[in-house]
C-alpha positions as CSV (number, residue, x, y, z in Angstrom):
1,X,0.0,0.0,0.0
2,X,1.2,3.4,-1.0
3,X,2.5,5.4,2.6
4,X,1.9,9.1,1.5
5,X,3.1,12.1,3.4
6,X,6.6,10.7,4.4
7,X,10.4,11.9,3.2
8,X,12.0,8.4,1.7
9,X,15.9,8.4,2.1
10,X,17.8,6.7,-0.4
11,X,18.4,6.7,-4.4
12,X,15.6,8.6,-6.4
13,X,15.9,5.8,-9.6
14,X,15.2,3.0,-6.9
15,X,12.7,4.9,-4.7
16,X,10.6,5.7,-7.4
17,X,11.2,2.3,-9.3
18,X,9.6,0.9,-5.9
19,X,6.3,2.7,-5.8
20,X,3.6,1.3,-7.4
21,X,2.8,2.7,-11.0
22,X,0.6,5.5,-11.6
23,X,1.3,6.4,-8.2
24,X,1.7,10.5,-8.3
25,X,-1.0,13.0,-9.9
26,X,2.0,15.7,-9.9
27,X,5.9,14.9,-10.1
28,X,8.0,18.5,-9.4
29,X,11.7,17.9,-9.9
30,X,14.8,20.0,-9.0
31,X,17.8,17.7,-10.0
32,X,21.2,18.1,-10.0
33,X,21.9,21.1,-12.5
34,X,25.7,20.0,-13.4
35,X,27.4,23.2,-12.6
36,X,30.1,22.1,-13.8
37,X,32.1,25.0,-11.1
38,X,35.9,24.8,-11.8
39,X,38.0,26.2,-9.0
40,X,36.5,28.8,-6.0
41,X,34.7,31.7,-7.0
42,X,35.7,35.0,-5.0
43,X,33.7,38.5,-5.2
44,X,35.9,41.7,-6.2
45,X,36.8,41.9,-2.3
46,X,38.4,38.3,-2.2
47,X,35.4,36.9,-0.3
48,X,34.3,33.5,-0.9
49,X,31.0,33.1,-2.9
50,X,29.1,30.7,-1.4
51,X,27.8,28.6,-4.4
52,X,26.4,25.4,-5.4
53,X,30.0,22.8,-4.9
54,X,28.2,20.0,-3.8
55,X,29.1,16.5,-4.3
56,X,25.6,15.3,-5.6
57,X,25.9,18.0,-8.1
58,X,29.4,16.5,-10.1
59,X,29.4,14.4,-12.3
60,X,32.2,12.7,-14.5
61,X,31.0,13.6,-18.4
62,X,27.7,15.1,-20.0
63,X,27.2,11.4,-20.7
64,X,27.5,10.5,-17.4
65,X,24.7,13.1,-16.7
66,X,22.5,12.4,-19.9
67,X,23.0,8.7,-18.6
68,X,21.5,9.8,-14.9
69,X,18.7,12.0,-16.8
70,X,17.7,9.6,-18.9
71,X,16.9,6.7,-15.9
72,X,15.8,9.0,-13.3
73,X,13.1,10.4,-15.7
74,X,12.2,7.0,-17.3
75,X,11.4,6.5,-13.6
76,X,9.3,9.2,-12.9
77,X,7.1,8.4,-16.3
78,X,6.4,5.2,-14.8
79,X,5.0,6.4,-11.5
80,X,3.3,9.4,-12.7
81,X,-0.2,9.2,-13.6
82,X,-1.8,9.0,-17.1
83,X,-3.6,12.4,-16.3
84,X,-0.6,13.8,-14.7
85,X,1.7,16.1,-15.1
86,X,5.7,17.1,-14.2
87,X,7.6,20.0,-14.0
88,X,11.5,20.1,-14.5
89,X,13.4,22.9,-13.4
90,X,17.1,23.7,-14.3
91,X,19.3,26.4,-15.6
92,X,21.0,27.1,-18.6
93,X,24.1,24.1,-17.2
94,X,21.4,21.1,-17.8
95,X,17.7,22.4,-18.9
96,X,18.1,21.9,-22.2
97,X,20.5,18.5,-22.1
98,X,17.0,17.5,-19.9
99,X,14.2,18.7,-21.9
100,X,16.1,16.5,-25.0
101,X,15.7,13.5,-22.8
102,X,11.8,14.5,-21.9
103,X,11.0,14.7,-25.4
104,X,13.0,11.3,-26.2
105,X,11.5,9.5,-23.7
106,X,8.0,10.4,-24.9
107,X,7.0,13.2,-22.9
108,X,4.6,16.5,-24.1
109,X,5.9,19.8,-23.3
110,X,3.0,22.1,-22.5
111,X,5.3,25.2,-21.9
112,X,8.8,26.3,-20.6
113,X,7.9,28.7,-17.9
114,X,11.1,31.3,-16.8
115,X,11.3,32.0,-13.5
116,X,12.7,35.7,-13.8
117,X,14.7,36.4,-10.1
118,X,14.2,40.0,-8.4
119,X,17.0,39.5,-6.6
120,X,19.8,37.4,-8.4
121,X,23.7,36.4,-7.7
122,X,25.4,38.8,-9.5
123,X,27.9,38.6,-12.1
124,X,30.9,38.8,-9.6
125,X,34.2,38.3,-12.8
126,X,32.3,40.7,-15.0
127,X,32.4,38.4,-18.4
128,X,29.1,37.3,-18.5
129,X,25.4,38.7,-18.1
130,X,24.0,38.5,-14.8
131,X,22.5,34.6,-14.9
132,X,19.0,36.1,-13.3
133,X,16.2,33.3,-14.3
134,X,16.0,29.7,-14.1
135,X,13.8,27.4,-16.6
136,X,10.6,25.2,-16.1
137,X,9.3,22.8,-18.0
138,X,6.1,21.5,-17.6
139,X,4.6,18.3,-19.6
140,X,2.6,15.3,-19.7
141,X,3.2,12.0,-20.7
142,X,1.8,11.8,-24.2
143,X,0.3,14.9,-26.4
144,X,-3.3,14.0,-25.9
145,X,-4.1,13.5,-22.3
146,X,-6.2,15.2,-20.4
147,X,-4.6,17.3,-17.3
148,X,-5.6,19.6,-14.9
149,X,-4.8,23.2,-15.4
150,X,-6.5,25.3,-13.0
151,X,-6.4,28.7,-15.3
152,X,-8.9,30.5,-13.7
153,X,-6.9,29.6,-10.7
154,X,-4.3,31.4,-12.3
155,X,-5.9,33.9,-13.6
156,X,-7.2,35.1,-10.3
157,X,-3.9,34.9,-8.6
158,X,-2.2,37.1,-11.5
159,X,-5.2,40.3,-10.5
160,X,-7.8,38.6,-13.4
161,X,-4.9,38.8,-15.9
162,X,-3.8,35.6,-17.8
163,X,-1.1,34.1,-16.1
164,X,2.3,34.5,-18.5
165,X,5.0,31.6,-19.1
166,X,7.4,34.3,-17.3
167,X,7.0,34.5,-13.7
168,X,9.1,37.1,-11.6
169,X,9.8,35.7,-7.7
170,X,12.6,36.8,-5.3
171,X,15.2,33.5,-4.5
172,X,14.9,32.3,-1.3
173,X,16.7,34.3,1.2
174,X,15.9,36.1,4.8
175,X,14.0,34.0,7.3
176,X,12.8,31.7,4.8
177,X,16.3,30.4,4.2
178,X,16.8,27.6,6.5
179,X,20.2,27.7,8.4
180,X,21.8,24.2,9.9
181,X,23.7,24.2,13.7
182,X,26.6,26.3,12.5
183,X,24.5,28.9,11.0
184,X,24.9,28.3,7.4
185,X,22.1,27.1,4.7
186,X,21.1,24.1,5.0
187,X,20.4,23.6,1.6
188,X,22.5,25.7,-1.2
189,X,19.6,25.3,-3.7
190,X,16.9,25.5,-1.7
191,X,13.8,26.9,-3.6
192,X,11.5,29.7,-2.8
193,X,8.1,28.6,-1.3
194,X,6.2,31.2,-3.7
195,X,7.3,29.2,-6.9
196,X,6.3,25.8,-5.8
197,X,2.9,27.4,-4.8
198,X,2.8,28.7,-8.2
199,X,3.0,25.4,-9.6
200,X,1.0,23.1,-7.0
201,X,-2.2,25.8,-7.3
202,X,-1.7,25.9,-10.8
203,X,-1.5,22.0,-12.0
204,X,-3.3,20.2,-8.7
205,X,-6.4,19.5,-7.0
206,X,-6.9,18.8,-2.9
207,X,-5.8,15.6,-2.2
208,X,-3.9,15.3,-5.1
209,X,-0.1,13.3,-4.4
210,X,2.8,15.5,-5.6
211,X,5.9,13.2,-5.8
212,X,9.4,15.1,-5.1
213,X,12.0,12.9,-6.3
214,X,15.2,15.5,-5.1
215,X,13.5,16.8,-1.9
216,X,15.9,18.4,-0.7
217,X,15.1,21.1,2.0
218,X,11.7,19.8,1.6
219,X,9.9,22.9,0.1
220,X,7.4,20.6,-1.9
221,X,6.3,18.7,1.3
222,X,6.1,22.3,2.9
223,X,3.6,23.8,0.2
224,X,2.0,20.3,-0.3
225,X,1.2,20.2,3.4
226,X,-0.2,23.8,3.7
227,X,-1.8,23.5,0.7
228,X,-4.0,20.2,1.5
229,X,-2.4,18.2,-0.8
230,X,-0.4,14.4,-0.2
231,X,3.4,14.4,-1.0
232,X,6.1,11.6,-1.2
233,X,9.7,12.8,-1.2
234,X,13.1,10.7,-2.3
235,X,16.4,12.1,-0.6
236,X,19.5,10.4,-0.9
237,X,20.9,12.6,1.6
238,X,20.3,12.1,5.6
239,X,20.8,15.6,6.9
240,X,19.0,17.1,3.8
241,X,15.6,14.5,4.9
242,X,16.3,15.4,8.4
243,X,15.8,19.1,7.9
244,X,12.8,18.4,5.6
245,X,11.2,16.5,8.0
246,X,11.4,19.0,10.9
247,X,10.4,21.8,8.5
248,X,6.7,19.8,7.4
249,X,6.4,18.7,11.0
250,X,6.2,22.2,12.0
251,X,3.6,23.1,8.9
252,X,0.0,24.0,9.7
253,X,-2.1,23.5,7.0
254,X,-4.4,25.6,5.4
255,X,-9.2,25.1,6.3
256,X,-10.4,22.9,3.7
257,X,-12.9,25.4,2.8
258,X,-9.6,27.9,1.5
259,X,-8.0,24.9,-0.4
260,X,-10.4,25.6,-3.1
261,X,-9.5,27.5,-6.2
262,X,-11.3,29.2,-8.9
263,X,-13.2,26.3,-11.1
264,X,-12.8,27.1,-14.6
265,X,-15.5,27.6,-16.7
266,X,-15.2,24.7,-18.9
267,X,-15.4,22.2,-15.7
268,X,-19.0,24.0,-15.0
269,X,-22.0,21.7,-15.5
270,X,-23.5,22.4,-19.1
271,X,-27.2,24.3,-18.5
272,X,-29.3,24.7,-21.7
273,X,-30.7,27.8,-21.9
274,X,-34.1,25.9,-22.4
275,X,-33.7,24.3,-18.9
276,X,-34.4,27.8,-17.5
277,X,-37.2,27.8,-19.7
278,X,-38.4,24.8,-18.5
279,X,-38.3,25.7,-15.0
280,X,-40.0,28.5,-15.1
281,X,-37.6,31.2,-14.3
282,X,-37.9,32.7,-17.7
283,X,-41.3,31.6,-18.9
284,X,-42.5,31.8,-22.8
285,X,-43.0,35.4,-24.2
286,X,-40.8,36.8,-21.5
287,X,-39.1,39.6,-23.2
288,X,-35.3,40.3,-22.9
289,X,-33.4,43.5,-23.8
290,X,-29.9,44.0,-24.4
291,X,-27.7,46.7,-24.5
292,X,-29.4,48.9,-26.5
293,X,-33.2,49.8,-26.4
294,X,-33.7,48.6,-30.1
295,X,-32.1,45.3,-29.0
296,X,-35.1,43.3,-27.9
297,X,-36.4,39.3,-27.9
298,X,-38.6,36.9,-27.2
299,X,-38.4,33.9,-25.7
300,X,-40.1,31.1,-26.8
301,X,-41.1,27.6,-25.3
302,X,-38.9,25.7,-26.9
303,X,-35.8,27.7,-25.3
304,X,-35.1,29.9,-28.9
305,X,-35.5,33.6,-29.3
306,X,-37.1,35.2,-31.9
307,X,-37.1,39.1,-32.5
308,X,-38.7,40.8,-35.4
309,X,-36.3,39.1,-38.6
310,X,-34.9,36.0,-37.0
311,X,-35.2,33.5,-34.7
312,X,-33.0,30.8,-32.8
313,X,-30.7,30.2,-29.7
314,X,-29.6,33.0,-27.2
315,X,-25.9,32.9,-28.6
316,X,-27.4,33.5,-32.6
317,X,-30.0,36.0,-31.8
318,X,-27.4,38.3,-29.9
319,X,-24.9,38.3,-32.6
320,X,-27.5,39.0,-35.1
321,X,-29.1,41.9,-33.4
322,X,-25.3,43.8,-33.3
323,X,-24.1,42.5,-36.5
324,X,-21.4,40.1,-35.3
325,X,-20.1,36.7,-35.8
326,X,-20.8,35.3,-32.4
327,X,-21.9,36.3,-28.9
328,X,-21.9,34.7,-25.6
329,X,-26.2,35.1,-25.3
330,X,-26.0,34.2,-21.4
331,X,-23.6,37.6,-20.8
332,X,-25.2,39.4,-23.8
333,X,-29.0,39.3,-22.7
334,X,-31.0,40.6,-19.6
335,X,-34.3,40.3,-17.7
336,X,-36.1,42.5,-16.0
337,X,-36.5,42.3,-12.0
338,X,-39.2,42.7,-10.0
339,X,-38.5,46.3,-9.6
340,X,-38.0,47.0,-12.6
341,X,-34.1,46.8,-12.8
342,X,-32.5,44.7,-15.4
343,X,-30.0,41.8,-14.3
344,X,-28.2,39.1,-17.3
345,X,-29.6,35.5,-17.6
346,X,-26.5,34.1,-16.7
347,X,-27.3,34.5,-13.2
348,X,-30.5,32.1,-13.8
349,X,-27.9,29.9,-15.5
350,X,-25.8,29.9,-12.2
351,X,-28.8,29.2,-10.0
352,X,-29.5,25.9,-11.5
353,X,-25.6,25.1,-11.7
354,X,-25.7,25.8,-8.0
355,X,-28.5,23.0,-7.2
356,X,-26.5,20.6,-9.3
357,X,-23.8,20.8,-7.0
């Protein structure tokens, strides 16, 4: 039986070869980017950069790395579900050796998302530009799935604008970097809670099991947690799991009733306009108006409209009456109100959706 909610230490390729397939809804993975650093780097002042030396993040070759790439992400295809989804982030060192190996192995890219940093490294040696964004890509596991993509969600979050592929978030730094016993990070790539909120709202539902195969730091468990949603996280590391553990342990999460996002339209139950016919809330000859006084129509029993040189549905008779190609009839036309004011039939449409529910 699959034991969700718990940091799994060891190998990612045997962890996830392991779990039973079809296992995660969402897969979010920050691998090894291959920095492939040569040397220490110093500021102008001969200070020591603190940067990302690790030992999990060397590797012999690119084909030692394309080698790792292409097992640990044959892995994750396994255990993700049909109607998942992943996301890959990296930076300019590995995204694009990985997103090779995504599309060999099968994989759909729905977008490459940049993460564009407020507050980046700078260019210390002055030879280069200023590395300020990081790359995610986010895809399914074949081109015609279906997947969820709460845009509305989105949308919402973003002040009712679209949400663009380029998203601007500050690294991770002040009190939300986490420090070990000697006062250092305890994690030198850890991620910023605000991105992997982006991403869980954006491609998840409550309930939902987000699979982390580099944990790390544990800031997918973290967002998971507070977000109502199930994790399992692989770390190969001890002290790494350790730190992740006591991070989610200290996690509240989030009322069930603000777990909820902003259903998209599409997902809404279908209401014909001739249900609200049918249940009287618009009875036959009831006359609607619409924007302009001359803009007038009829409804009839059979849930058409006619007006005075055409008849048929709500979306045809508005476009006709201003000329156009198409109009959404449930925005476009209005009822009066008892007291005389006029309201649009889409909030008769929304009634009925709301006794479906």
């Amino acid at each position: 039986m699959l034991k969700l909610d718990q940091v799994i230490e060891g190998d990612c390729i045997a962890a996830m070869n392991a779990l039973p397939e079809g296992s995660a809804d969402l897969i979010f993975a920050d691998p090894p980017y291959n920095m492939q650093l040569r040397g220490e780097l110093r500021r102008p002042d001969q200070s020591k950069v603190d940067a990302v030396d690790d030992h999990w993040d060397q590797f012999g070759s690119f084909a030692d790395y394309d080698r790792f790439t292409h097992d640990w992400l044959a892995a994750a295809r396994r255990v993700l579900k049909d109607s998942g989804t992943i996301w890959v982030i990296g930076s300019y060192h590995n995204i694009f050796r990985v997103g090779a190996t995504m599309q060999d192995l099968g994989f759909w890219i729905l977008n490459d998302v940049v993460w564009r940093k407020t507050n980046p490294m700078p260019n210390f040696k002055g030879r280069r530009f200023t590395n300020a964004h990081e790359t995610l890509i986010w895809a399914t596991k074949t081109a015609k799935q279906q997947y969820t993509f709460n845009y509305e969600a989105m949308k919402a979050l973003n002040d009712e604008l679209q949400m663009r592929s380029d998203w601007t978030l500050p690294i991770c730094s002040g009190h939300e970097r986490l420090k070990d016993a000697a006062g250092q990070k305890a994690h030198s790539t850890q991620k910023p809670e605000a991105l992997l909120h982006r991403v869980v709202v954006a491609s998840t539902k409550p309930g939902d099991v987000i699979l982390d195969p580099f944990f790390g730091s544990g800031t997918t468990g973290a967002v998971a947690k507070r977000l109502g949603r199930h994790f399992i996280g692989i770390e190969r590391e001890h002290a790494y799991a350790q730190v992740a553990r006591e991070r989610i342990a200290a996690i509240m999460p989030a009322d069930s009733d603000a777990l909820e996002t902003t259903k998209s339209k599409r997902a809404e139950p279908r209401i014909p306009f001739g249900w609200v016919v049918e249940r009287g809330l618009l009875p036959p000859g009831t006359v609607l108006h619409g924007a302009r006084k001359n803009q007038r129509a009829k409804v009839r029993a059979d849930g058409t409209l006619v007006c005075a040189d055409a008849t048929g549905s709500i979306h045809r008779i508005g476009a006709h009456v201003q000329g156009l190609d198409a109009c959404n009839g449930w925005t476009f036309w209005q009822f009066e109100l008892p007291g005389g004011a006029l309201a649009p039939i889409d909030v008769l449409r929304q009634r009925l959706r709301a006794e479906l529910v």
